[in-house]
Structure formats: C-alpha cells, structure tokens
N, C-alpha and C positions, 0 to 999 in steps of 0.2 A: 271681208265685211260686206254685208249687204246691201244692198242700192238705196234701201231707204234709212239704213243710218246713215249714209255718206250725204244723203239730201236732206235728215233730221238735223245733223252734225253742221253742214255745212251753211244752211239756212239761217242755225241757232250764232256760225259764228261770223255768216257775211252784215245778219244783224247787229251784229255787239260791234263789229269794225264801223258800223256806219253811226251808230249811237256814240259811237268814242269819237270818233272822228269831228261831226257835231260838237260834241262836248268840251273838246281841245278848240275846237273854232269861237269857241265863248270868248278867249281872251285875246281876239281880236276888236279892233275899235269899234266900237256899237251894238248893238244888241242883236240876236237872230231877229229875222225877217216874219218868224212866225211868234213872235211872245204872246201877242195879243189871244191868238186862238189855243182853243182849249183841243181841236182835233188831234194834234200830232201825240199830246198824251192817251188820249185815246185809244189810238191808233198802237203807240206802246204797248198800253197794256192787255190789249185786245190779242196783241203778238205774245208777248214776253209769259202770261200766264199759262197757254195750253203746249208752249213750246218747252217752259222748265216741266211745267208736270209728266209729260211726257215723256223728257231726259229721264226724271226719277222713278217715274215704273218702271220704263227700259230696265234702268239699273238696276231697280229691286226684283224685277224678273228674271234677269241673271244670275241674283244670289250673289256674288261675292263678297270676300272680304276686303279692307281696305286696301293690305300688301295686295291681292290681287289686280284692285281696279289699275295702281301704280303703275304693276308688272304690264300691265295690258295697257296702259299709255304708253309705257316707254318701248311696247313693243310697233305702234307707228312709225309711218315716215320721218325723218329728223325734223322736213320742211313743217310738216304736221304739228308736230310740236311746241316749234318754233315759233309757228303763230298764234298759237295759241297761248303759250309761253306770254309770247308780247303784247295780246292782248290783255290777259290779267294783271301781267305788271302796269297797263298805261292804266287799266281801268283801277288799280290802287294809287296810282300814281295820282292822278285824276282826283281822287276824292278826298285824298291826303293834301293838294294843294289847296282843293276849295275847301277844305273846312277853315285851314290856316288863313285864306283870303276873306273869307268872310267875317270870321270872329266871332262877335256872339251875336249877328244881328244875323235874320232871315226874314221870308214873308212879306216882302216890299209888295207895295201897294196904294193908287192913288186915290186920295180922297179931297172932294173938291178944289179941286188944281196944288194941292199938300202932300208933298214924297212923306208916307208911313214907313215902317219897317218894325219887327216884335224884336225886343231885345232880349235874350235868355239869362244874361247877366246875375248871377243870383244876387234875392235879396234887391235887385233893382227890373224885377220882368215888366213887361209889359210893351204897350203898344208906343212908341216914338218919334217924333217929328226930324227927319233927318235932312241934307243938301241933294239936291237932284243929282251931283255926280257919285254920292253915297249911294244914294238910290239905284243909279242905275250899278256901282257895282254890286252891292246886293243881289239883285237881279241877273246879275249875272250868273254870281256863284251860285242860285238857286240855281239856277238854268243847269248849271254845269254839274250839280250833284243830281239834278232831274233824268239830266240824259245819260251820265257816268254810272248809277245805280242799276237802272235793268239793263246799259251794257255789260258790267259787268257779269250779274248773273245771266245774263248770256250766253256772257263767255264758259262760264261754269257750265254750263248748259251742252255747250257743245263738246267741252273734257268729258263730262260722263255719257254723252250720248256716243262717242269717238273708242273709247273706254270698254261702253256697254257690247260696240261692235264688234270689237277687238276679241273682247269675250266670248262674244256668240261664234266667230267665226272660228275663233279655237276649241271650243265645245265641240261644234261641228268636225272640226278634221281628229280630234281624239276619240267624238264614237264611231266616225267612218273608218278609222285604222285598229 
C-alpha cells in the first residue's frame, strides 16, 4: 500500500478516534469547554468533507466490487482492523445511546435567560420551554450526535481509503508478475 493511502487512511481514522473520543466525554458532568463557539464545527466540516470525498474516488478509481473491497480489508493487519473495527462499533454505539438519551427533544437553546429546546413529538412539534438540567442534557446529546456523526463517517472513510490501498497494491503486484 502506498504512503499516501496509509496518511489518507490514517488521518481519516486518527480523526474519527478523536471525534469519538470527544463524544463519549459528553457524558461526563458538564458540558464541553467549547459549546459556546461555533469554530470546532467548522473546523469539522472543513476536515471531514474533502477527506470522505477523497476516500470515494480513491475507491471508485479502483473499480471494484463489494466482495472485493471486503476481500481487500480482510486482507490488512489484524491490528488494522481491529481499530477500525472499534471505531465503527463505538461510533454506532455513540449515536444509538444519544438518540435513546435524548428522546424527542433537540435544538436547545437560550432565550432571554429561558432554557428552549424543539420537540419532534408528533402531533405536538414545536418550540418548548424546558428545566435548565433538561436543557443542559439536551445539549448534550446534540453535542454527542454532532461529534459521533462525522466521526463516524470517518471511520468509514478510512475502511475504504485502507480498502482502496489494499487494492491498488495488489493490482500492482498481479501486473508486475
């Protein structure tokens, strides 16, 4: 595999470990240090956009089929795998608890010193006046499906980038032989 998949690959998944990481620190007592600012999403998305598109040319420049992309993960490192492996499980795991944590309410928000939050609830939507300890869990679980989301496509990010190499490098030694 080549040096810059292994720095495509590995970028895509030392990002996603740091975004999950993050996101599991949500349900510690208090809220992140950065809620207030809007940069760190930013700063996400500025990453997370040219790194998956990237993953998906790769892949479609290689051509293959599904069986194949498989074949060519399962032919990595075990270690390889593995983390990757556990980062897609934590980043399901992750957004499987914050849905269930949240319920129907998202979108917390204050307005003139009054905890808001939208409730999805059908048949009863709209904007809600909720408890400040409502509020901040809220707030939480947005947080925690904010930063759980682009890690996990991330993660994804770096199976097919990992995948794509895998590929390429075995291309290569079938027309060199």
């Amino acid at each position: 595999m080549g040096c810059s998949f292994k720095l495509h690959g590995g970028t895509a998944a030392g990002l996603s470990a740091v975004l999950l990481l993050l996101a599991a620190l949500t349900w510690l007592p208090g809220t992140l240090p950065l809620v207030g600012s809007k940069w760190p999403m930013v700063v996400i998305v500025v990453l997370l956009f040219p790194i998956s598109i990237a993953a998906l040319v790769r892949m479609f420049l290689s051509g293959p089929d599904r069986h194949s992309v498989w074949l060519a993960f399962r032919c990595l490192p075990g270690n390889l795998q593995a983390v990757l492996g556990a980062l897609v499980v934590s980043g399901v795991v992750l957004m499987l608890l914050s849905s269930v944590d949240a319920g129907n309410l998202q979108a917390a928000e204050v307005k003139d010193g009054r905890y808001f939050v939208f409730d999805t609830t059908p048949h009863a939507r709209g904007t809600i006046e909720v408890s400040h300890s409502r509020y901040l869990a809220v707030l939480e679980s947005d947080q925690r499906s904010m930063l759980a989301i682009p890690g996990l496509i991330l993660a994804g990010a770096a199976y097919v980038v990992f995948a794509a190499g895998e590929l390429r490098r075995a291309d290569v030694g079938f027309r060199s032989s």
